[in-house]
C-alpha positions as CSV (number, residue, x, y, z in Angstrom):
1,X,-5.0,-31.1,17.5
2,X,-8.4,-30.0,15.8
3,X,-11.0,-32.2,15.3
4,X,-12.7,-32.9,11.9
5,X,-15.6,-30.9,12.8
6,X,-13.3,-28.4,14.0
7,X,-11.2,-28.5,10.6
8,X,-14.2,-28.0,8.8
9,X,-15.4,-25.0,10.7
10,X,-12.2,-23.2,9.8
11,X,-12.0,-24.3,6.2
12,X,-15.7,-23.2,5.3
13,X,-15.0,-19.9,7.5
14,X,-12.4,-19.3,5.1
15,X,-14.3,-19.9,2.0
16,X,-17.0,-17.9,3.3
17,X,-14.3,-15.0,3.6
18,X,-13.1,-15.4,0.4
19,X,-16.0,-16.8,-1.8
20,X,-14.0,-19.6,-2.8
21,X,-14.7,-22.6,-4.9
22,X,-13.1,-25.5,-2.3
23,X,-11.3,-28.5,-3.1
24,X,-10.3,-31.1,-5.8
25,X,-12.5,-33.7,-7.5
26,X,-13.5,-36.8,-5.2
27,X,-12.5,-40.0,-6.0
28,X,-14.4,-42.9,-7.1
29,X,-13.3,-44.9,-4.0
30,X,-13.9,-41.9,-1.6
31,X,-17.4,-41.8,-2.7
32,X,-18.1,-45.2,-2.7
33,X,-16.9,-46.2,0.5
34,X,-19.9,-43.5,1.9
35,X,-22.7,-44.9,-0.6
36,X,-21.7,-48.8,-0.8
37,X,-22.6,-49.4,2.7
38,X,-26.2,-48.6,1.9
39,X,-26.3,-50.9,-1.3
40,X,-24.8,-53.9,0.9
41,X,-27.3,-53.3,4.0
42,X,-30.1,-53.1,1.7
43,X,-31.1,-49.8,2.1
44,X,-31.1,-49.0,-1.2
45,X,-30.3,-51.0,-4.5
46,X,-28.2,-48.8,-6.0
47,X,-27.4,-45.3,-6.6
48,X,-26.1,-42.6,-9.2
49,X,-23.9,-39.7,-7.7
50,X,-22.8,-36.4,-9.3
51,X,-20.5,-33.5,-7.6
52,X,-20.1,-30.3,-10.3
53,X,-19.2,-27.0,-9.9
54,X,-19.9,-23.9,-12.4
55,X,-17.9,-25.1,-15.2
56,X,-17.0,-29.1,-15.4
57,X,-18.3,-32.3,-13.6
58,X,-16.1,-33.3,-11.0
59,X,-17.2,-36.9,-10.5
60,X,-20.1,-38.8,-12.2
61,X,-20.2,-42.6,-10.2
62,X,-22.9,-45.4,-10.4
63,X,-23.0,-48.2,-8.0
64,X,-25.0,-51.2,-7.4
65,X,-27.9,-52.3,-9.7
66,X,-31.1,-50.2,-11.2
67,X,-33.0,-53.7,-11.2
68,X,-31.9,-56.3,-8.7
69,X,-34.1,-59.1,-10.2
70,X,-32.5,-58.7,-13.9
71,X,-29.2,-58.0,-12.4
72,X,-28.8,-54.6,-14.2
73,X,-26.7,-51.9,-13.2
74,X,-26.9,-48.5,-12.3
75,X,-24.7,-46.5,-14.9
76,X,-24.7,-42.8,-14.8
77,X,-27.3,-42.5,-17.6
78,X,-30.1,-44.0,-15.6
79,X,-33.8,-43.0,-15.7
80,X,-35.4,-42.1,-11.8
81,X,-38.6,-40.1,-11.0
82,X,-37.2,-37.3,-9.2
83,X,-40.4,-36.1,-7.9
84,X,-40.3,-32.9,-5.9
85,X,-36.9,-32.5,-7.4
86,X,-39.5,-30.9,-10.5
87,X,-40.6,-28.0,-7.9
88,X,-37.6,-26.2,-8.8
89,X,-37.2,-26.4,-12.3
90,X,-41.5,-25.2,-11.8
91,X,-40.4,-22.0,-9.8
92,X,-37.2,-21.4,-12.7
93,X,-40.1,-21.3,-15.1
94,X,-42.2,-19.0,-13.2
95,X,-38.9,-16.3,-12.6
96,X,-38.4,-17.0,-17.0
97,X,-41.5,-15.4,-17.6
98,X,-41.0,-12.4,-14.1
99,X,-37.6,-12.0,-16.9
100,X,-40.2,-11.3,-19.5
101,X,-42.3,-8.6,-17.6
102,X,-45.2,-11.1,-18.5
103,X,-46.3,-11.8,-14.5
104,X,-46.0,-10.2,-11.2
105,X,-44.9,-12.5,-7.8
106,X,-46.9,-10.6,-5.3
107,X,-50.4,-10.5,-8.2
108,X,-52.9,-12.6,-6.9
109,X,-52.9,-16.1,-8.5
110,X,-56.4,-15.0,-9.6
111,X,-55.0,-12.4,-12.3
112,X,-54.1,-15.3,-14.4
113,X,-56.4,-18.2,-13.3
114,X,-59.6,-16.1,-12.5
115,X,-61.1,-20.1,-11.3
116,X,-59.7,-19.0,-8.6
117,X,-61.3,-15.2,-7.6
118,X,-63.2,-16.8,-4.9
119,X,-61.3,-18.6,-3.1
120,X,-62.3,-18.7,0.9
121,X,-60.8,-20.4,4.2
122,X,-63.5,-22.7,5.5
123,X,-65.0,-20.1,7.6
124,X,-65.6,-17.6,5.2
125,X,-62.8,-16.0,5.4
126,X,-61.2,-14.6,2.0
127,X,-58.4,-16.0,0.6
128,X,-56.0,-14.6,-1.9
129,X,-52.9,-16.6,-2.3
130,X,-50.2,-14.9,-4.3
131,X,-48.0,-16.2,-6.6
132,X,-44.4,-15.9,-4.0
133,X,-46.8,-17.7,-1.4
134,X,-47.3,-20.8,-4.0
135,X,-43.7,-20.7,-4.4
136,X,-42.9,-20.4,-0.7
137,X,-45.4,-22.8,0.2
138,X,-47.7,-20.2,2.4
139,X,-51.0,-20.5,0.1
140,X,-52.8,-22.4,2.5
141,X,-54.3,-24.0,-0.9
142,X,-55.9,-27.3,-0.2
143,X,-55.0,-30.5,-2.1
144,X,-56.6,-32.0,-5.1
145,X,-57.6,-36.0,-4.0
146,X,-55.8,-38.6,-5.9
147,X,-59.0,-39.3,-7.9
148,X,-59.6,-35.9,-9.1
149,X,-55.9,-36.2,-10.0
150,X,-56.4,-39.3,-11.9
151,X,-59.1,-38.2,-13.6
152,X,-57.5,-34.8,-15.0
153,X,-55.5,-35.2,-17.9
154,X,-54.1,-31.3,-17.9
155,X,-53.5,-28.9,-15.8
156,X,-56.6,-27.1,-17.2
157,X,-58.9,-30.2,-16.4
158,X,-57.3,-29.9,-12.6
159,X,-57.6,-26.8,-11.6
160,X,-61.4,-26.4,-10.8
161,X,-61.1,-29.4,-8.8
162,X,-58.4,-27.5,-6.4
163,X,-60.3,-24.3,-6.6
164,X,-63.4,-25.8,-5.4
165,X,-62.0,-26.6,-1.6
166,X,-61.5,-23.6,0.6
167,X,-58.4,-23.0,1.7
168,X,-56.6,-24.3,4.8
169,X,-55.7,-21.2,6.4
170,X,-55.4,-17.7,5.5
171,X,-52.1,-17.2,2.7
172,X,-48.8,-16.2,4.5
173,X,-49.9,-17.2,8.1
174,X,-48.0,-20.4,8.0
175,X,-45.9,-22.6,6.0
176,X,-47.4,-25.8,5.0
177,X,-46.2,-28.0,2.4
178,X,-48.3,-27.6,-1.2
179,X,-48.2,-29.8,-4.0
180,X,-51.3,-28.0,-5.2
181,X,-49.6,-24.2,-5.3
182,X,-46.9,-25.8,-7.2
183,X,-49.4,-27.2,-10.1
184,X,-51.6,-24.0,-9.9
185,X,-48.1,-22.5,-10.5
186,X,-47.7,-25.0,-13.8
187,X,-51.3,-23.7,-15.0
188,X,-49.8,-19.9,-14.7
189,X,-46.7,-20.7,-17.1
190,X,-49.1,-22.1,-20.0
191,X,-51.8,-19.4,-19.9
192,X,-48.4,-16.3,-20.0
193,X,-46.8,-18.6,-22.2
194,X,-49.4,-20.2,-24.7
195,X,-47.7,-23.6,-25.1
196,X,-48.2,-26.8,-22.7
197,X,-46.2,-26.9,-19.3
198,X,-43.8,-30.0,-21.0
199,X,-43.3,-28.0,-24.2
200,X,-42.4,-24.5,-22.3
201,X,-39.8,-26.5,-20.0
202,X,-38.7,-28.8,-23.1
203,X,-38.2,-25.7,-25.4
204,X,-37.1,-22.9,-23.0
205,X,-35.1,-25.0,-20.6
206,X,-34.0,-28.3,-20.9
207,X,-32.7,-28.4,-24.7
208,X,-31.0,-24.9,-24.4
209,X,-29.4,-26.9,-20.6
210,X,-28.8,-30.0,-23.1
211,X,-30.6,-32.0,-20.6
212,X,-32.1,-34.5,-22.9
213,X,-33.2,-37.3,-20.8
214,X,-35.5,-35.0,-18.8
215,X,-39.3,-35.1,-19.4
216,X,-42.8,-36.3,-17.8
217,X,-43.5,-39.0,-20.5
218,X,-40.2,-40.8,-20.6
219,X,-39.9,-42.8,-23.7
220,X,-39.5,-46.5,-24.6
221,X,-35.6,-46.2,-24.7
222,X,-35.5,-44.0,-21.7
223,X,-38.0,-46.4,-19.8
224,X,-35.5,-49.6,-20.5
225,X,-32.8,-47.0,-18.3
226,X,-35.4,-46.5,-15.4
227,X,-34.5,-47.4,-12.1
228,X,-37.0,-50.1,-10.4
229,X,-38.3,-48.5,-7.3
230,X,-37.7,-50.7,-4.3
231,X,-39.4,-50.3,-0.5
232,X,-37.9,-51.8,2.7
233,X,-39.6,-54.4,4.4
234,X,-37.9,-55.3,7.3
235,X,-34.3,-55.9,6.9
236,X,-34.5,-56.5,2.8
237,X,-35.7,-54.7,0.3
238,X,-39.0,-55.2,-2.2
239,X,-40.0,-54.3,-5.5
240,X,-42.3,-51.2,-5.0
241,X,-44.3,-49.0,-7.4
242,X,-44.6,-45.9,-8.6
243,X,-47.6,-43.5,-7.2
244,X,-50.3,-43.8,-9.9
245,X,-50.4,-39.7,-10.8
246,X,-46.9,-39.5,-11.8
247,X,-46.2,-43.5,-13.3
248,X,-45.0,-43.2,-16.4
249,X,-46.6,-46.5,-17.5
250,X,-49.5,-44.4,-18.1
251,X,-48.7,-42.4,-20.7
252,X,-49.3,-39.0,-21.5
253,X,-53.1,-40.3,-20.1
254,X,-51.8,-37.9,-17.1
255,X,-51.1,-34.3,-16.9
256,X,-47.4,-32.9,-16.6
257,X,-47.0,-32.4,-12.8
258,X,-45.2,-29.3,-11.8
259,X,-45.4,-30.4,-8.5
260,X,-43.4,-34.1,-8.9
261,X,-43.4,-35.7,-12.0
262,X,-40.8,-35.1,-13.9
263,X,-38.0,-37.7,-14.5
264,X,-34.5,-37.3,-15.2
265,X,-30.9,-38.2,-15.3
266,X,-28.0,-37.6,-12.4
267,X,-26.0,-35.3,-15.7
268,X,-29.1,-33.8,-16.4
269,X,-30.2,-32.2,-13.3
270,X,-26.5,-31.4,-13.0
271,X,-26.3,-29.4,-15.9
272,X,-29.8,-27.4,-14.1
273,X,-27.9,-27.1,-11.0
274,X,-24.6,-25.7,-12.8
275,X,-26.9,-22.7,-14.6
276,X,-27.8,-22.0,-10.9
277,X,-24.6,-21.9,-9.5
278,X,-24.0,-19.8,-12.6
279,X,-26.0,-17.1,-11.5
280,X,-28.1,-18.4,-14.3
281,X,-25.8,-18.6,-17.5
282,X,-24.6,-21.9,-19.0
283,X,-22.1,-22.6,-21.1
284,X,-22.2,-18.6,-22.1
285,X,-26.2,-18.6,-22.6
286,X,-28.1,-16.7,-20.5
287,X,-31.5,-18.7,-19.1
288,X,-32.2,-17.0,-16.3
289,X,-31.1,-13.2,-14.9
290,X,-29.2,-13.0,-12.3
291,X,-31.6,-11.3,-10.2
292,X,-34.0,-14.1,-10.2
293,X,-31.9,-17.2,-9.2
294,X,-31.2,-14.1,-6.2
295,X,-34.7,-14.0,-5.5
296,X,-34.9,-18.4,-5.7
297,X,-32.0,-18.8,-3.4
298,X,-33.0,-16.2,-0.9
299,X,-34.8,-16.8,2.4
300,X,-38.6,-15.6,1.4
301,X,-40.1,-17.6,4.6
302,X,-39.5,-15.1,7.1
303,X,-38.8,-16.7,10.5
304,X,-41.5,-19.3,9.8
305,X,-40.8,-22.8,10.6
306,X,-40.5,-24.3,7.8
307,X,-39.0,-27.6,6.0
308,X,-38.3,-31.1,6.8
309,X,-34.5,-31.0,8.1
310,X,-33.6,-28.1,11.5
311,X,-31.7,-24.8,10.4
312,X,-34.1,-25.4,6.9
313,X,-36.0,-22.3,5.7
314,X,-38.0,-21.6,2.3
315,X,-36.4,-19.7,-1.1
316,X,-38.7,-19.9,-4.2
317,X,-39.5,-22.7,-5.4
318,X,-36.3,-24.3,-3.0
319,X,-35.6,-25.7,0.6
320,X,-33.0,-23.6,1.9
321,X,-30.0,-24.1,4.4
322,X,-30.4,-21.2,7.3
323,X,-28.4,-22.9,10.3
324,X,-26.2,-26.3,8.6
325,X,-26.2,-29.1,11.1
326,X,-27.1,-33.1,10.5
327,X,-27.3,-34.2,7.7
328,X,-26.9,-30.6,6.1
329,X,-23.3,-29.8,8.0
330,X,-20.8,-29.5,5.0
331,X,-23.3,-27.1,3.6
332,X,-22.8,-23.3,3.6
333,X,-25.7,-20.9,4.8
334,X,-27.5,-20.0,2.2
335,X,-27.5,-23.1,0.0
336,X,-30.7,-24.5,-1.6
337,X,-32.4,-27.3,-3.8
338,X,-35.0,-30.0,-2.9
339,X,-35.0,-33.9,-2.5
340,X,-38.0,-35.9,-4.0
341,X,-40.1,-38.9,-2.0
342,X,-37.9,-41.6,-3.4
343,X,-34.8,-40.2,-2.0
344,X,-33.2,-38.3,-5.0
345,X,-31.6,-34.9,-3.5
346,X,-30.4,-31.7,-5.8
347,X,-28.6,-29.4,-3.6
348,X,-26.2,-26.0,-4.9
349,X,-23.8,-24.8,-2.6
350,X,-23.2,-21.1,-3.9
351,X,-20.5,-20.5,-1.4
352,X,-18.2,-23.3,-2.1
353,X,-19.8,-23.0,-6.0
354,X,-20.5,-27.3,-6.0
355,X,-23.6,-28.7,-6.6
356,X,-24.2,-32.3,-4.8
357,X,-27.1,-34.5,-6.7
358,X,-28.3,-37.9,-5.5
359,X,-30.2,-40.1,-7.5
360,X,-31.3,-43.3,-5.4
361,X,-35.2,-44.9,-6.1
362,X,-36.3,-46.2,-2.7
363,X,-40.1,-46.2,-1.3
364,X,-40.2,-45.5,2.7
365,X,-37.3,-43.7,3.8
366,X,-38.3,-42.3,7.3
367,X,-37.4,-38.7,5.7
368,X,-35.8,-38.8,2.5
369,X,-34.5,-35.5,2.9
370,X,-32.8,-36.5,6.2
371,X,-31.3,-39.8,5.3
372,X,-28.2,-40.3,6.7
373,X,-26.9,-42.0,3.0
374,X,-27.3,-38.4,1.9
375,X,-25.4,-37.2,4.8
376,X,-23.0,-39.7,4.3
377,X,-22.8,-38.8,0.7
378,X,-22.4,-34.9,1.0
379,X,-19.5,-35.5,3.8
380,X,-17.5,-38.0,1.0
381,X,-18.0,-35.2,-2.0
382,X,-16.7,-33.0,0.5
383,X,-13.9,-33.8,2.7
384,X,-12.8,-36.4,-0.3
385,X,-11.5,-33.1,-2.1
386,X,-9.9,-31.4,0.9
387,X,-6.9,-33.0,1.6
């Protein structure tokens, strides 16, 4: 008799062969027997799920509460700061405006923000990230402090204070994780574009996606559906906060971070991820070519080691899955998203053509993006449907 693992194998062999889209919808129980454990052993307080493929949701589920204290539950049309979950919505942006001929990804970033012309490693070395190295996260650019991030209300106001520190090593020579390439990135879309980074993504992307609930300044009827962020502490779990840059408590007194700040909705980052896994049409409207989600959701890291989980390599903009194993095993080669630092995860798997989102709000996971909820989570979408 073959084992699971060994079933597995041969069924995602099979779709491999045949490009297949696997499976039925997951049941309600099935995936709340994998996430309800986490909710009872306080690991988180509660959490929304979503499994879709191209065309239809398959299952939407909320569980637990989105504020312990008040005794309010999660539903699926809760609020969460996904976070670096916004780095690939940033990098669709960027490929909207390669579509319109109006930038190039191997042009220096310095073609469009000239701030940056003279950028130099600390020993004098030049340094002339491009724009596929800000999206692959090669620039070597060096990070703004939280103070000169507080204190810039645009992206205009923070990029002198980024292009001021010499880089930290020379672009392309080694993957290193860059919130500041990802903002620089932001910057590039207003100056091609001539409106504001929120108004581009809010008028280009997220009312033609329908995604509604999906903004940096969440407002007061979308802050009553946030999710209280929580932290462990020992074996319970405490009421944490939000990191200042990206709280939405202050207003639009902060700037629209491409890097990690936008909020949103398990349905609406679903409906991003089904335009994806769409080849980048939804609903019959074309948002992105096809050529471009290519280019995001091919391996543009090379064979540097990259990522936070093994087998992981780099796309535009997107983590990708090179080698599946752990908490990435019931994922094809070659699928890609991004989780955010409160645990949320977005991940499209083009093979089996499902999308997997995860919207939890919890502090200090050892690695968020290796969490064995979302393990547990992926494993239940998946093997729930194959029966």
């Amino acid at each position: 008799m073959m084992s699971r693992v060994q079933v597995w194998g041969s069924v995602a062999g099979c779709c491999m062969l045949a490009g297949c889209m696997i499976g039925r919808t997951p049941s309600k129980a099935t995936l709340k027997q994998a996430i309800q454990p986490y909710i009872d052993a306080d690991e988180v307080a509660g959490a929304v799920a979503c499994v879709v493929d191209g065309e239809r949701v398959r299952q939407t589920v909320a569980f637990g509460f989105a504020d312990r204290e008040a005794e309010r539950p999660m539903r699926t049309d809760t609020l969460f700061w996904i976070a670096s979950m916004t780095k690939p919505v940033t990098a669709c942006a960027v490929m909207m405006l390669l579509d319109e001929g109006k930038l190039e990804l191997d042009a220096p970033v310095s073609t469009y923000l000239p701030e940056f012309s003279g950028l130099k490693t600390a020993d004098g070395r030049s340094a002339v990230p491009t724009l596929r190295q800000m999206l692959t996260h090669t620039s070597g650019m060096a990070e703004a402090t939280q103070a000169e991030q507080l204190a810039s209300r645009t992206l205009a106001e923070l990029m002198p204070h980024i292009a001021a520190k010499p880089a930290l090593f020379t672009p392309g020579t080694r993957w290193q994780y860059s919130q500041s390439g990802m903002n620089a990135l932001g910057r590039v879309v207003e100056v091609l574009s001539g409106m504001p980074f929120e108004r581009f993504l809010a008028e280009r992307l997220f009312k033609p996606l329908g995604m509604q609930d999906t903004t940096f300044y969440p407002d007061a009827n979308q802050r009553a559906r946030l999710a209280v962020s929580y932290k462990r502490n020992g074996d319970r779990l405490e009421r944490a906060a939000l990191p200042p840059v990206y709280d939405c408590a202050r207003g639009d007194a902060r700037f629209p971070a491409p890097n990690g700040g936008l909020y949103s909705t398990a349905p609406d980052y679903a409906r991003f991820c089904q335009m994806l896994l769409n080849r980048g049409i939804f609903r019959g409207r074309r948002i992105l070519s096809a050529t471009s989600v290519t280019a995001m959701s091919t391996i543009q890291s090379g064979d540097l080691k990259t990522g936070f989980t093994p087998g992981c390599a780099w796309g535009l903009g997107c983590g990708m899955v090179r080698e599946p194993q752990g908490v990435t095993a019931v994922l094809s080669p070659g699928s890609f998203g991004h989780g955010g630092a409160y645990g949320t995860q977005g991940w499209i798997d083009p093979v089996k053509g499902v999308a997997y989102i995860l919207m939890v709000q919890r502090v200090n996971f050892p690695n968020s993006d290796n969490s064995d909820l979302r393990g547990d989570f992926q494993k239940a979408a998946f093997y729930g449907s194959v029966q």
